[in-house]
C-alpha positions as CSV (number, residue, x, y, z in Angstrom):
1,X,77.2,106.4,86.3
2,X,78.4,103.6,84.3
3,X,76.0,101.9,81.9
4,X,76.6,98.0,80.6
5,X,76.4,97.7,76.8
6,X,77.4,94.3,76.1
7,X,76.1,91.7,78.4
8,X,76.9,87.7,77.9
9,X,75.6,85.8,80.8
10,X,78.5,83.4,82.5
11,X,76.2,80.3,81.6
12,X,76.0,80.7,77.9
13,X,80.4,80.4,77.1
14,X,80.0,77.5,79.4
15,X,77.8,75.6,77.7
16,X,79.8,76.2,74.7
17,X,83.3,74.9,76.7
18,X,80.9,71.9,77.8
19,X,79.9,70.9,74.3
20,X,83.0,71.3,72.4
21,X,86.1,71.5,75.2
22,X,88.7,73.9,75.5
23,X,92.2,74.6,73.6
24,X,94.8,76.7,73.6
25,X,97.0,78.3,70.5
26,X,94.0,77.9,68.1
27,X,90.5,79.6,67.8
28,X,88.7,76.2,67.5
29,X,90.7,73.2,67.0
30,X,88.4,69.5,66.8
31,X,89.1,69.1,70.8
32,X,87.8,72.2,71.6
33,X,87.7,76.5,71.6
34,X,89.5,79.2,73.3
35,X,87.6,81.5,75.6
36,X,87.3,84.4,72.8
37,X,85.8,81.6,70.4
38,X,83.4,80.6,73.1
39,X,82.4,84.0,73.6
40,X,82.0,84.5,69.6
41,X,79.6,81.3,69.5
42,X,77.6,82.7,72.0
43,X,77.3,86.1,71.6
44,X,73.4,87.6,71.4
45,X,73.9,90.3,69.5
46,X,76.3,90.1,65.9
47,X,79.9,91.5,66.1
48,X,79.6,92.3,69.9
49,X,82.7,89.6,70.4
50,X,85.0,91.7,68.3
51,X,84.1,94.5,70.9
52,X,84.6,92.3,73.4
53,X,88.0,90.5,72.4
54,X,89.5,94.5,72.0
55,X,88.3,95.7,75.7
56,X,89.7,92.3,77.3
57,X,93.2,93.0,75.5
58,X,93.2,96.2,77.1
59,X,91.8,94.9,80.6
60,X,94.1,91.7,80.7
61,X,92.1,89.1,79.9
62,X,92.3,88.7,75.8
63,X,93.1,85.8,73.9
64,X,97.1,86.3,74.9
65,X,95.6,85.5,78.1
66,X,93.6,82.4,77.0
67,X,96.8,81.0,75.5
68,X,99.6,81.9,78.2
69,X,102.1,79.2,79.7
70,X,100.2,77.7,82.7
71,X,96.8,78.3,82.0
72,X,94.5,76.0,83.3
73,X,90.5,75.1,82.1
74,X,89.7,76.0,85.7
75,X,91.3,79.7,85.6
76,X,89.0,80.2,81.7
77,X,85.6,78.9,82.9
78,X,85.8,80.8,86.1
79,X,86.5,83.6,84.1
80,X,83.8,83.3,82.0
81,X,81.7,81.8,84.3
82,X,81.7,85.7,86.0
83,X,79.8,86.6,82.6
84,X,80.7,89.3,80.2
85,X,79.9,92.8,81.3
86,X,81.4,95.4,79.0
87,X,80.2,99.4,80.1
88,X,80.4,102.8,78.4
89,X,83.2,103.3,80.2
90,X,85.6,100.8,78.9
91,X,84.4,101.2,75.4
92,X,85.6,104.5,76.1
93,X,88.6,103.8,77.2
94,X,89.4,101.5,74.8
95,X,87.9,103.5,71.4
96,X,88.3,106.8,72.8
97,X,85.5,109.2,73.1
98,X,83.7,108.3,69.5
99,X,83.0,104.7,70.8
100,X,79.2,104.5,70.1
101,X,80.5,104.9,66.3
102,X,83.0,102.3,66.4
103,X,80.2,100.3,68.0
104,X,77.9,100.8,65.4
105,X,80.4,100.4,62.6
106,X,81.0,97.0,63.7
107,X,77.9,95.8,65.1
108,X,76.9,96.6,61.1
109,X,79.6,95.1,59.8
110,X,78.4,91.5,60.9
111,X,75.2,91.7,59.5
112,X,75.8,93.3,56.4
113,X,73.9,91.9,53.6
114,X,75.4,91.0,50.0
115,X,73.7,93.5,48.5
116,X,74.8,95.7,51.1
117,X,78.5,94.5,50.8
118,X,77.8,95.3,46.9
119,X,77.2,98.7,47.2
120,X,80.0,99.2,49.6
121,X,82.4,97.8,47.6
122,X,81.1,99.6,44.8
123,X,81.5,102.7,46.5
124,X,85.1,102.2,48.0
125,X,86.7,101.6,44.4
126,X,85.2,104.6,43.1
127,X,86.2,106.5,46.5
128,X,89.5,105.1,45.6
129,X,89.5,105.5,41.7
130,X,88.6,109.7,42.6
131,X,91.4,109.8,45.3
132,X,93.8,108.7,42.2
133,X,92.8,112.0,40.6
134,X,92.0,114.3,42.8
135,X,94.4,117.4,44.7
136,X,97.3,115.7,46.8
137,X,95.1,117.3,49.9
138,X,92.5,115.0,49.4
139,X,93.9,111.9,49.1
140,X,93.6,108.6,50.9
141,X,96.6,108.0,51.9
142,X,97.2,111.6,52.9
143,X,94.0,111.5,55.0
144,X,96.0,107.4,56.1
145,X,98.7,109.4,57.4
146,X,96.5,112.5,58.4
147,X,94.2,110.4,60.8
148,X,96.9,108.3,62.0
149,X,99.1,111.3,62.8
150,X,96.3,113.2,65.1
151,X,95.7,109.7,66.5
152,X,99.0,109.5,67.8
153,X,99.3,113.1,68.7
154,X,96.2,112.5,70.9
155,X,97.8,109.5,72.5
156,X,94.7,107.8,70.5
157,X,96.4,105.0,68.9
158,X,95.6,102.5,70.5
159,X,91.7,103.6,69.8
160,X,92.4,103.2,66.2
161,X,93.9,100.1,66.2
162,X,91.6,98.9,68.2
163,X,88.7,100.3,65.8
164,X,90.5,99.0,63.1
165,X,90.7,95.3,63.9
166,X,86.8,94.7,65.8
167,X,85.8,96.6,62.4
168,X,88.1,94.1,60.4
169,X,87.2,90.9,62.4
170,X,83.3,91.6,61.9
171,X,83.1,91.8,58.4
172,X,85.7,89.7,57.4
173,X,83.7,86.5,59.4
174,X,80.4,88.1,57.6
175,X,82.3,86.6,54.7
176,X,81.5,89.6,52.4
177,X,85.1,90.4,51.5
178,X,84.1,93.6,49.4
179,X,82.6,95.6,52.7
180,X,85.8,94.6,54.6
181,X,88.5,97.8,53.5
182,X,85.2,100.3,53.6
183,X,84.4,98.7,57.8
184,X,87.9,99.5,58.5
185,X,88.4,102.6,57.0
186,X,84.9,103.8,58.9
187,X,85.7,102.7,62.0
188,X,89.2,104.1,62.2
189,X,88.0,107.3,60.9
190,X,85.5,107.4,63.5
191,X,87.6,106.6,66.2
192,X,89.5,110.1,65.0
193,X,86.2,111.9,64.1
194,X,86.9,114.3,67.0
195,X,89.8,115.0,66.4
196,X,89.5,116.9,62.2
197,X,89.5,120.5,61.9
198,X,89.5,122.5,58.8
199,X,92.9,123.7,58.8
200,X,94.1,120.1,59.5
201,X,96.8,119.0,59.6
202,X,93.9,116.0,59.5
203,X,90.8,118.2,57.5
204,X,87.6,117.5,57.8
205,X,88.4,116.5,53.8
206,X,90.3,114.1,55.0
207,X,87.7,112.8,57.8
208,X,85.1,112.7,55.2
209,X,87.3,110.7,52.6
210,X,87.4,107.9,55.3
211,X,83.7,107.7,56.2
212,X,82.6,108.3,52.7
213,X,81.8,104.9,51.3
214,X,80.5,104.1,54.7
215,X,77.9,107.3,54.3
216,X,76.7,106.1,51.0
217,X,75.1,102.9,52.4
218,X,74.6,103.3,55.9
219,X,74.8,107.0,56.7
220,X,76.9,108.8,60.0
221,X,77.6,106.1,62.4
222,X,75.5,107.2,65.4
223,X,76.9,109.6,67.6
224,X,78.8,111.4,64.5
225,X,77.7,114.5,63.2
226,X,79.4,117.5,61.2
C-alpha cells in the first residue's frame, strides 16, 4: 500500500497564480510564475518542491511541461488545482530504493543554518584537501566515477541525477553557497548507497568519501546504515 509523503493542497498554487499571474519560459517574471514556482511559494514543508519538480519530470508534468508550445493558464491551474500528491512509490521510482535519504538530504538542505553551512563547508575542503593525498583508491573523483559507474550499471542514473539536482536546488536557494558541493555529493551517494560493496568496483571507501562531510554535521541520512 502506497503512502503520500508530500502533500500540497490544489488551493494553495492557486492562490499563488491569483496573486501574481502566470508565465511561461521564466521561474517568476514581474507578470507572473510558472507552475513549479507556484508550487515552490507554497510549499509547507522546506525543499519538498525540489522533490516535487524531479518526480513531475519523470511523470510528465515538469517545468518542460509548464513551458511547452500551446499551453494554456487553463491546462496549469487545472493541473494544480488537482493538488500535489507525491507517494513512496514515486519517490521510489524516481530516487531509486534509498529515497527516504535523498529526502532527508534535501529536506536538510533548505533549512540549513549558517553555522551549519560553516561546518560543512569546513568539512568538504578538508575531505577534499585528504583526497589530494591519500591512495588513488580513495579518491574523490575515483569514488565520482565509482558511484556513477554502479549507477549506470544498475540502470540508476537517472536516480542520481535526479538526487543530484533536488539536493543542488535546495541549498543553493538556502543561499548558503558553502553547504551546496557537500548536499550534492550526499545525496548522490545516497542514491547509490545500496549499491557499494567492499571489493568495489564502487567500495564502501568510496561510499563513505561521498557522505563524509555530510556525516560530520548531520549524521546517516535516515534510512542509511553500514
Amino acid at each position: 500500500m502506497t503512502k503520500t509523503i508530500i502533500h500540497i493542497d490544489g488551493a494553495l498554487p492557486l492562490a499563488v497564480l491569483d496573486e501574481k499571474g502566470w508565465v511561461q519560459g521564466a521561474w517568476s517574471t514581474d507578470g507572473g510564475v510558472c507552475a513549479h514556482q507556484a508550487i515552490r511559494l507554497c510549499a509547507p514543508q522546506p525543499g519538498d518542491a525540489y522533490l516535487v519538480e524531479r518526480v513531475a519530470d519523470v511523470q510528465g508534468w515538469g517545468t518542460g511541461w509548464n513551458d511547452a508550445q500551446g499551453r494554456t493558464e487553463a491546462e496549469v491551474r487545472a493541473r494544480l488545482g488537482a493538488g500535489v500528491d507525491v507517494t513512496d512509490a514515486d519517490l521510489l521510482a524516481v530516487f531509486g530504493p534509498n529515497w527516504l535519504a535523498v529526502v532527508d538530504v534535501v529536506r536538510r538542505s533548505a533549512v540549513t543554518t549558517a553555522d551549519e553551512a560553516s561546518r560543512l563547508g569546513a568539512a568538504w575542503v578538508a575531505a577534499r584537501d585528504a583526497a589530494r593525498d591519500a591512495a588513488r583508491d580513495a579518491d574523490r573523483d575515483a569514488a565520482w566515477s565509482a558511484a556513477r559507474g554502479a549507477a549506470r550499471d544498475a540502470a540508476r542514473d537517472a536516480a542520481w541525477s535526479a538526487a543530484r539536482d533536488a539536493a543542488w536546488d535546495a541549498a543553493r536557494v538556502a543561499a548558503w553557497s558553502a553547504a551546496r558541493g557537500a548536499a550534492w555529493s550526499a545525496a548522490r551517494g545516497a542514491a547509490v548507497w545500496d549499491l557499494a560493496s567492499a571489493d568495489g568496483p564502487f567500495t564502501h571507501a568510496h561510499r563513505d568519501l561521498l557522505i563524509g562531510p555530510w556525516e560530520s554535521v548531520f549524521g546517516l541520512p535516515e534510512g542509511l546504515t553500514r
